[in-house]
C-alpha positions as CSV (number, residue, x, y, z in Angstrom):
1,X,-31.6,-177.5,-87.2
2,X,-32.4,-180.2,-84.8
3,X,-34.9,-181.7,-87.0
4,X,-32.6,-181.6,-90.1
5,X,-29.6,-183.4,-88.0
6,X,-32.3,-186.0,-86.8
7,X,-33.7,-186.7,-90.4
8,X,-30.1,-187.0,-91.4
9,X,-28.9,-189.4,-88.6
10,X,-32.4,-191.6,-89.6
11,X,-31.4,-191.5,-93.2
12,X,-27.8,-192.6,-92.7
13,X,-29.3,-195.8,-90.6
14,X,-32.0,-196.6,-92.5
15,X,-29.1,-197.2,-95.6
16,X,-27.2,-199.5,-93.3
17,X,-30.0,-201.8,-93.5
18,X,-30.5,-201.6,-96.9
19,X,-27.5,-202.9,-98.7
20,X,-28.3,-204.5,-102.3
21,X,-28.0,-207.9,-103.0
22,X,-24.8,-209.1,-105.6
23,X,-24.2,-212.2,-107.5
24,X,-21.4,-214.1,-106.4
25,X,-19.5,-217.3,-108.4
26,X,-17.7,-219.9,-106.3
27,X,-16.3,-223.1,-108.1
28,X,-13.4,-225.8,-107.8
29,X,-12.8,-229.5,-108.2
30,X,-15.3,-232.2,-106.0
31,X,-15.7,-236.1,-107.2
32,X,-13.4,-236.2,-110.2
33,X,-15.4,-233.3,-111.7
34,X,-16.1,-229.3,-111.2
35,X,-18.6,-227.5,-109.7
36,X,-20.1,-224.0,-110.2
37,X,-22.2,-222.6,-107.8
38,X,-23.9,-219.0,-108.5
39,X,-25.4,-217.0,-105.5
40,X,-27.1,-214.0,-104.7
41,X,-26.8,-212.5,-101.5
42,X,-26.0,-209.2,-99.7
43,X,-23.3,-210.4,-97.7
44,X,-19.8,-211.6,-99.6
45,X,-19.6,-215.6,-99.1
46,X,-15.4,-214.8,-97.4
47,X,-17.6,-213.1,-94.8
48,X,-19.7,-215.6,-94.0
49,X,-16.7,-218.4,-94.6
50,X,-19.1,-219.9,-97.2
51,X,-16.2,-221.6,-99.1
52,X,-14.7,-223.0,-96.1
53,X,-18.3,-225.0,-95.6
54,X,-18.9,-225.7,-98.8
55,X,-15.5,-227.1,-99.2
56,X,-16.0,-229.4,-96.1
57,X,-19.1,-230.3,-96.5
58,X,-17.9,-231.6,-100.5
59,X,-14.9,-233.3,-98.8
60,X,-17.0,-235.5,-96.5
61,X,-19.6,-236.5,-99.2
62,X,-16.6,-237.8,-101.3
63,X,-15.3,-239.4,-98.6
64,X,-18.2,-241.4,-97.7
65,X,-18.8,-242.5,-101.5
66,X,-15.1,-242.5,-103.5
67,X,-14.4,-245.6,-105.1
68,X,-10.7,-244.0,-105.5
69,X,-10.7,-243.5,-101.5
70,X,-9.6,-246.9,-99.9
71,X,-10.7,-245.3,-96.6
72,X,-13.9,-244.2,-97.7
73,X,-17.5,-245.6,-96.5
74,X,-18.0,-247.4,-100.3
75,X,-14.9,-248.9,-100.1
76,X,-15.1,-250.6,-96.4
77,X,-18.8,-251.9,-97.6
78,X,-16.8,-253.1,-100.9
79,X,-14.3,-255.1,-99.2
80,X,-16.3,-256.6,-96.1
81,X,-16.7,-260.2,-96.6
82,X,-20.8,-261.2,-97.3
83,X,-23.6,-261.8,-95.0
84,X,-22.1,-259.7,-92.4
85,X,-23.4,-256.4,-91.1
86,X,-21.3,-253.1,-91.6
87,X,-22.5,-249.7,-90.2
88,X,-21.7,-246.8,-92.2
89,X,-22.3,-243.3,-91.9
90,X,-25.9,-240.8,-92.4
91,X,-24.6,-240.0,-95.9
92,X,-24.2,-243.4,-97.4
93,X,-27.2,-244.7,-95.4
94,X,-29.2,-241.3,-97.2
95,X,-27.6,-242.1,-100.6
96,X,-28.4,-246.3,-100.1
97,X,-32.1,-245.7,-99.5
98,X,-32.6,-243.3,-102.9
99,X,-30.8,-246.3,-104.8
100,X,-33.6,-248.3,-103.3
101,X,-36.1,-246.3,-104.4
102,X,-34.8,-245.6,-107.6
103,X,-33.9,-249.8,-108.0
104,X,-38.0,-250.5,-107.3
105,X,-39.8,-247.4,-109.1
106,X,-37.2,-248.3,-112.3
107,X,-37.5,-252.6,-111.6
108,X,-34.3,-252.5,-111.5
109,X,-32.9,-250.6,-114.6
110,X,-31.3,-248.2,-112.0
111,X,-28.8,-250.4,-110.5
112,X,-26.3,-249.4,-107.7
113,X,-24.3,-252.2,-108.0
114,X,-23.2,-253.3,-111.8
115,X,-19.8,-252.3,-111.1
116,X,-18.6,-255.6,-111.6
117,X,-20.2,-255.2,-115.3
118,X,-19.3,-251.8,-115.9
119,X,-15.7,-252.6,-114.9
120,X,-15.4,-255.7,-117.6
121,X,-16.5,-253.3,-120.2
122,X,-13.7,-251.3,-119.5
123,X,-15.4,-248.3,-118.5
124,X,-15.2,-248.3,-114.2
125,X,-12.3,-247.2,-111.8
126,X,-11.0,-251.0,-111.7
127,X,-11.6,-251.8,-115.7
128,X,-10.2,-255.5,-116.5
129,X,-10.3,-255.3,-120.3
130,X,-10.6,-253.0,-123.2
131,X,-11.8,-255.8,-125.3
132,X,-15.4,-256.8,-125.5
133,X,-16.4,-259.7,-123.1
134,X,-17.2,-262.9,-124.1
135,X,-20.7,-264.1,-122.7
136,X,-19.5,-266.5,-120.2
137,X,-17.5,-263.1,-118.2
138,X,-20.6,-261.0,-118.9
139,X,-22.9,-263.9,-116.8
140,X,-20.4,-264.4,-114.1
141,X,-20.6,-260.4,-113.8
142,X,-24.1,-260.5,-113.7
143,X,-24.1,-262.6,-110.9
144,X,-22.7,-260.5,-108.5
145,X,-25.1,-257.9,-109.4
146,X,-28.2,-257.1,-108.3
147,X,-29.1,-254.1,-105.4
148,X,-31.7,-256.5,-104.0
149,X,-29.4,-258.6,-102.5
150,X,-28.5,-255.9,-100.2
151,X,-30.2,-255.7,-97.0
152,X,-30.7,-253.3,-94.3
153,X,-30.8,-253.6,-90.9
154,X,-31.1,-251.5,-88.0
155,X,-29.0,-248.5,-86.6
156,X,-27.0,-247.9,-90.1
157,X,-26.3,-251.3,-91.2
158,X,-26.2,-252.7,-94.7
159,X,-25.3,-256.5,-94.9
160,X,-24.8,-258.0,-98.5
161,X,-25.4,-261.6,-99.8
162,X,-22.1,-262.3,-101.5
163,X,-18.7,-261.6,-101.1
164,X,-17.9,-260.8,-104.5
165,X,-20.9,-257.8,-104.5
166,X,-19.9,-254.2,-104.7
167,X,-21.8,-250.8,-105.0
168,X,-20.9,-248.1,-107.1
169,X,-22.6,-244.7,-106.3
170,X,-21.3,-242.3,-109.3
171,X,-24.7,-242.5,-110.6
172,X,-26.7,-240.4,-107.9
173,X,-23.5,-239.3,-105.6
174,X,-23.2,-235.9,-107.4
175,X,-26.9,-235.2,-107.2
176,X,-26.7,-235.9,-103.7
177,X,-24.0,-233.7,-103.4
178,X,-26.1,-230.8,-105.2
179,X,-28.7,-231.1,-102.9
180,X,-26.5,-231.1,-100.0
181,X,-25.1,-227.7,-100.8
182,X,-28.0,-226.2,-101.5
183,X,-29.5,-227.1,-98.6
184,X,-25.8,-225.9,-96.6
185,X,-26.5,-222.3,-98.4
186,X,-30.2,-222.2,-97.5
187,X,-29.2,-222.8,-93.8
188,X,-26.3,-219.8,-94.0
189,X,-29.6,-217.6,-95.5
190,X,-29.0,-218.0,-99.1
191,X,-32.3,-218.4,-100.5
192,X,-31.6,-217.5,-104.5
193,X,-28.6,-220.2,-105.7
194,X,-28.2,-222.3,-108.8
195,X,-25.5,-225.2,-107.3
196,X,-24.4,-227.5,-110.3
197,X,-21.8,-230.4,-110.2
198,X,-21.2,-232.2,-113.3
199,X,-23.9,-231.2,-114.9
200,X,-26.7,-232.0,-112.2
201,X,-27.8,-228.5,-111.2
202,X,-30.4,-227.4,-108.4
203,X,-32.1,-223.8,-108.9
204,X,-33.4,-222.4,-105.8
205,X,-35.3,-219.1,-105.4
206,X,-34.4,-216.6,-108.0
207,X,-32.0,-214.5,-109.8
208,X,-33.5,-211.0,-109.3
209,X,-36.9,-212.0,-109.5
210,X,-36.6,-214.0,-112.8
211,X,-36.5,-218.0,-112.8
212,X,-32.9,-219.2,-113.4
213,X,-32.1,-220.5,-116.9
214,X,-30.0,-223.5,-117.8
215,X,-29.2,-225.0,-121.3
216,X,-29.2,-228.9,-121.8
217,X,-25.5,-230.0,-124.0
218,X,-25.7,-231.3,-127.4
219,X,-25.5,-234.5,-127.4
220,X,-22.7,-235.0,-129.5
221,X,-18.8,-235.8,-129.1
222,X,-18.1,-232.8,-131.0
223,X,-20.0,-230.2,-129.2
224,X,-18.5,-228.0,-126.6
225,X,-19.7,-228.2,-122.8
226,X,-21.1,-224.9,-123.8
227,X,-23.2,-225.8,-127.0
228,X,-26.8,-226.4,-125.8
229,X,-29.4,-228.0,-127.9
230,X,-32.0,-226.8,-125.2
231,X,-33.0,-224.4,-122.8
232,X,-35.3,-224.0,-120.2
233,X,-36.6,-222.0,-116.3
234,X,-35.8,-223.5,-113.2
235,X,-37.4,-222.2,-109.9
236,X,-36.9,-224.4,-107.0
237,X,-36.6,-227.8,-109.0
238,X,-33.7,-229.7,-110.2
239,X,-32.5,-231.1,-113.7
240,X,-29.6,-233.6,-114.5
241,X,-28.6,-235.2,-117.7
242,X,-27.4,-239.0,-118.4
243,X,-25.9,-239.5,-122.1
244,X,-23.6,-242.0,-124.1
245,X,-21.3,-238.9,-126.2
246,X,-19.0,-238.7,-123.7
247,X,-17.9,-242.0,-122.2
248,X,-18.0,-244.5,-125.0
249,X,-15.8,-246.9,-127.1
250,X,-15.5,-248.2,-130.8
251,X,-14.7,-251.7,-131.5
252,X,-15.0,-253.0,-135.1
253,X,-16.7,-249.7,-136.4
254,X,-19.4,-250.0,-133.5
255,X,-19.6,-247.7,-130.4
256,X,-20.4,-249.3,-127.4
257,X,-21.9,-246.4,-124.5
258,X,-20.9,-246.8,-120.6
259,X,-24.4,-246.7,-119.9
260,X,-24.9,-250.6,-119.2
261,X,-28.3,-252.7,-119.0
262,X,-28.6,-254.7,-115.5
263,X,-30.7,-257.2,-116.7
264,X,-28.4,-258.0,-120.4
265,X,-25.1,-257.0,-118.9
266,X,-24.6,-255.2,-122.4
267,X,-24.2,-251.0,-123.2
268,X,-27.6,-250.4,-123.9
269,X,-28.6,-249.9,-128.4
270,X,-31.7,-248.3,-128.1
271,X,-30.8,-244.9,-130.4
272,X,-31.1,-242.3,-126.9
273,X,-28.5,-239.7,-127.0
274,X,-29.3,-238.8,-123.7
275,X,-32.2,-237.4,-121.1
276,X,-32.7,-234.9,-119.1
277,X,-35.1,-235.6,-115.8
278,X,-36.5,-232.2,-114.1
279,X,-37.6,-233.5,-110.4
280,X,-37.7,-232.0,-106.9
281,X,-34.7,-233.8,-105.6
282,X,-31.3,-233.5,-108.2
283,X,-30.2,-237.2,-106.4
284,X,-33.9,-238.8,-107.7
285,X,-33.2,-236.5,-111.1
286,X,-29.8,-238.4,-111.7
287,X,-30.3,-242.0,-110.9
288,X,-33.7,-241.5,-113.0
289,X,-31.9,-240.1,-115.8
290,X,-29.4,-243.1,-115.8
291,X,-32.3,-245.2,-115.3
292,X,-34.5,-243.8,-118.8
293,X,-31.4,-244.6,-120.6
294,X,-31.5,-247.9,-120.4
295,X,-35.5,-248.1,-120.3
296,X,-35.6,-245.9,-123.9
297,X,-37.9,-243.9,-125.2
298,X,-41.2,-245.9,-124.8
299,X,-40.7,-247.2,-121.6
300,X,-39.0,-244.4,-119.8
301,X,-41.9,-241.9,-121.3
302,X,-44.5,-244.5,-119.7
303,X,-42.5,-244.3,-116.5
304,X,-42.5,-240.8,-116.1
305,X,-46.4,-240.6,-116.9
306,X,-47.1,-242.0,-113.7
307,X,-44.4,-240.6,-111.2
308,X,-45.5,-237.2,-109.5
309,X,-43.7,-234.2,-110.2
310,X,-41.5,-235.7,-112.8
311,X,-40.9,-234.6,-116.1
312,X,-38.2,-235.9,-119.2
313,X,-36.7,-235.1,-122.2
314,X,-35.2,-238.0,-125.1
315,X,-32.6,-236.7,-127.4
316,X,-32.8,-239.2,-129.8
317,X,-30.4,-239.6,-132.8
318,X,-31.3,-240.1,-135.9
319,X,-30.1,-242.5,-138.7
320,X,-29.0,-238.8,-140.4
321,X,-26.9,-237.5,-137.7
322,X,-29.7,-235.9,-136.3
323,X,-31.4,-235.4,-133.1
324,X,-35.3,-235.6,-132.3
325,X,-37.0,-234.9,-129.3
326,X,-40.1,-236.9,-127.5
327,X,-40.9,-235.0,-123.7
328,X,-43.3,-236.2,-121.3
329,X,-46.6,-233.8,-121.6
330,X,-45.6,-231.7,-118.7
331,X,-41.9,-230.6,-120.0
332,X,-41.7,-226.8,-120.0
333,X,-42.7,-225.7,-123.2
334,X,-44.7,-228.8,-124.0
335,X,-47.8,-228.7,-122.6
């Protein structure tokens, strides 16, 4: 009987230890957008105060880079007068140096700081017009552009050549956010999450032992958020997606995108519906993706073919309504 009660008591505690994992959903409303994030893990988030963190951790991030936040880090860099040195915090200094990188791998299609242009064209948080510019507003723009006149200096200072200059970060803010969580549930012992904010998701781990699967949108104004034209495994990388069906305009019959050219000053023409950039970071992923917009097809493709760890997909539209694809060679399912 002794040995029965033992075995029992050993049995009992041995299924203490051994709880089975679950899949949790947590989502709400960060930068103007939504975010989803799906987790598995033995313990429920409440427990561990997971939303709380998450919460916060969203909160600051927005903080340092809103351009609706007259407080925040973007906008004190925005209105301090040129050649003078302002100090801002880890996260903008974080975010400022992947611009920087992004600004010289790209020469310069990825540009942090055409908000002047993207506000005459109507389509930024200060928009002067919803007429198309005349060329003499689209130069003056231009010449308050340009990320290389932005300078670092030591212990978290960025000191900018003109007055008139200004960054915008909604480019690579939300992939930065992704990676942020992530890394916030990886250090509360989540190892298997998918974390997606408007639409720049970051797989980590598993779901169960099987890669996580996510669907690229249809690049059309018609299709839901929910229609995918393409589908593919993530394990510990990260995908975002830049396209023109969303944010547009039509003047005279023709549609002019929000995605803007820093070297023309004018919404890019060059037929891409969108891309999709699979990398190891989602901040690199979304600037990049922004960035092979405005490069197209040929360029971006030649671009990706000598970056490391890098892979794309062009939805291209046809002259039919339709869509083609062109993938670098090492897109899943292309090889």
């Amino acid at each position: 009987m002794k040995k029965i009660a033992v075995l029992c008591c050993l049995m009992i505690f041995l299924c203490l230890g051994c709880a089975k994992n679950k899949t949790y959903y947590l989502s709400g409303n960060t930068m103007g957008t939504v975010y989803h994030i799906t987790l598995i893990s033995k313990s429920d988030p409440d427990s561990m105060d997971l939303s709380n963190k998450i919460t916060a951790r969203l909160e600051a991030i927005n903080h340092g880079m809103s351009l609706f936040d007259e407080k925040s880090e973007l906008s004190r860099f925005n209105a301090a007068p040129g050649q003078e040195p302002v100090c801002l915090d880890q996260d903008f200094m974080t975010v400022f140096q992947a611009g920087k990188e992004l600004y010289r791998v790209t020469g310069g299609a990825w540009d942090g700081s055409i908000g002047p242009l993207v506000n005459l064209w109507g389509f930024g948080h200060d928009a002067k017009s919803d007429h198309i510019p005349d060329e003499a507003d689209i130069r003056m723009a231009l010449a308050r552009t340009g990320f290389n006149k932005i300078d670092m200096t030591e212990g978290h200072c960025l000191i900018k050549q003109e007055d008139t200059m200004a960054l915008d970060f909604g480019s690579i803010a939300k992939g930065f956010a992704v990676d942020e969580i992530s890394a916030l549930l990886r250090a509360n012992g989540i190892r298997d999450s998918l974390v997606e904010i408007g639409g720049e998701v970051r797989a980590s781990g598993t779901k169960y032992g099987v890669n996580w699967t996510v669907g690229i949108n249809t690049p059309s104004p018609e299709a839901s958020v929910t229609q995918v034209i393409k589908a593919l495994e993530l394990h510990d990388r990260s995908i975002a997606t830049s396209g023109d069906y969303r944010n547009f305009r039509v003047e005279k019959g023709k549609q002019y995108t929000h995605v803007i050219d820093p070297a023309t000053g004018w919404p890019v023409t060059n037929q891409v519906a969108s891309v999709s950039v699979l990398a190891d970071s989602t901040v690199y992923a979304d600037g990049l993706a922004t960035a092979l917009m405005v490069m197209g097809e040929s360029k971006g493709l030649e671009l990706v073919r000598r970056l490391d760890k890098v892979e794309c997909l062009f939805i291209l539209k046809m002259e039919d309504g339709g869509f083609r694809q062109a993938a670098s060679s090492g897109w899943p399912n292309n090889r």
